[in-house]
N, C-alpha and C positions, 0 to 999 in steps of 0.2 A: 530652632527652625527645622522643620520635617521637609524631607523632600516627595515628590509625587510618587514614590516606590515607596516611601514609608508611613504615607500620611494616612492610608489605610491599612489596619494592623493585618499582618499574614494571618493567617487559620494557624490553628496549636498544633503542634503535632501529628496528635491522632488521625485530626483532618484533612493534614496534608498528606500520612500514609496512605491514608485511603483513597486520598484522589488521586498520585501516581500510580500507585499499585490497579488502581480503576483504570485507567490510562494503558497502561501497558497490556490490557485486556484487548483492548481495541486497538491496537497500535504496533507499528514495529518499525523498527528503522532498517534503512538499508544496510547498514553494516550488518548485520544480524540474517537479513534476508542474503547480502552477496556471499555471507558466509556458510549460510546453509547449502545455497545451489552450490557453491566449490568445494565443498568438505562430504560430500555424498549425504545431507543430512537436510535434502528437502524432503519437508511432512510435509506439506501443503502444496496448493496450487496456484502456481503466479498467474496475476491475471490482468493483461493491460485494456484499461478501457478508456481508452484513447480512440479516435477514429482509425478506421482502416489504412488511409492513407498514412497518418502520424506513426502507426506500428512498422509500417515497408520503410519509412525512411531511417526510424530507429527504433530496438526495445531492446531489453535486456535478454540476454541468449536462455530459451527456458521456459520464457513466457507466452502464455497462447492468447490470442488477442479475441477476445469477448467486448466488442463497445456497450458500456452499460446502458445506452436502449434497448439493445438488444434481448439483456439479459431475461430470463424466462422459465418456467420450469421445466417445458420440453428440450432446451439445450442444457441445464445443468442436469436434468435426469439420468444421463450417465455415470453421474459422479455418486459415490455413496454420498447418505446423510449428513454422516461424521467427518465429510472431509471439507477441512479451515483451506477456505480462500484468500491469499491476500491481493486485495488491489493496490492498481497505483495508475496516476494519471501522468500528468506532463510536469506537476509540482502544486508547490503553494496558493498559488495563485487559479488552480483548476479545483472544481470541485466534482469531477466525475468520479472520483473514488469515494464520494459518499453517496453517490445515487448510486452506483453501482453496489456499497454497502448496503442501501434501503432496500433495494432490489433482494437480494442475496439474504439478508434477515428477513423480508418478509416472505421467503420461501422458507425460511427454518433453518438455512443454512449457516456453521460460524461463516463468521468471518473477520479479517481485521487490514487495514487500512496502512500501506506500505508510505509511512514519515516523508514527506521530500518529491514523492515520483522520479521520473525522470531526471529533473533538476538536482535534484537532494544526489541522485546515484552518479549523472555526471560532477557534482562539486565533491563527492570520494574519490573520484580517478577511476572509478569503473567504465566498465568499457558499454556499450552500445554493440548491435548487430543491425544490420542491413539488408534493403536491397542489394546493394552493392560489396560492401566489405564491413571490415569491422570499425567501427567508429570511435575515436577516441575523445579524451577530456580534452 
């Protein structure tokens, strides 16, 4: 008796190399992103595209809030070519970090899609910034 996790055979190998390794192209999780902004080893540019309001009440310290409707080539025009944006919305459940992705590649720029949002970085115990103060888990 097969269960619903194994009653359709995984990919072999090779194809499952290729689909993480494809994965991580596009992708990055917060530990990786909170590590970079703390250890002086951000290459890229955090990008919360979240609405205006959602950013004053929390984001991560760092990040400069671009709402992906907004996104455009006259606002990212300042930034070189070659510079890898990662977004991030409010979490799982938002998908403005893939319209803001659409956006952003279909101006040529990289970019990759910060795992979690908000949600993902408050369930590591990362902290938030504010209006107000700093916000914690």
């Amino acid at each position: 008796m097969s269960s619903a996790v194994s009653r359709i055979a995984p990919a072999s190998s090779q194809k499952a190399l290729q689909h993480f390794q494809e994965l991580m192209a596009f992708e990055a999780d917060c530990w990786d992103v909170h590590h970079a902004l703390t250890n002086g080893r951000q290459d890229f540019v955090l990008l919360d595209v979240r609405g205006e309001e959602a950013f004053r009440q929390g984001h991560i310290l760092g990040a400069e809030s671009l709402p992906y409707q907004h996104i455009n080539k006259e606002l990212v025009s300042r930034y070189l070519d070659s510079t890898l944006f990662v977004v991030y919305c409010a979490g799982p459940h938002c998908n403005a970090t893939e319209k803001a992705a659409v956006r952003l590649a279909k101006l040529g720029l990289p970019v990759k899609k910060m795992i979690g949002g908000i949600t993902g970085w408050i369930d590591e115990g990362f902290k938030l910034v504010g209006e107000k103060e700093t916000i914690s888990a």
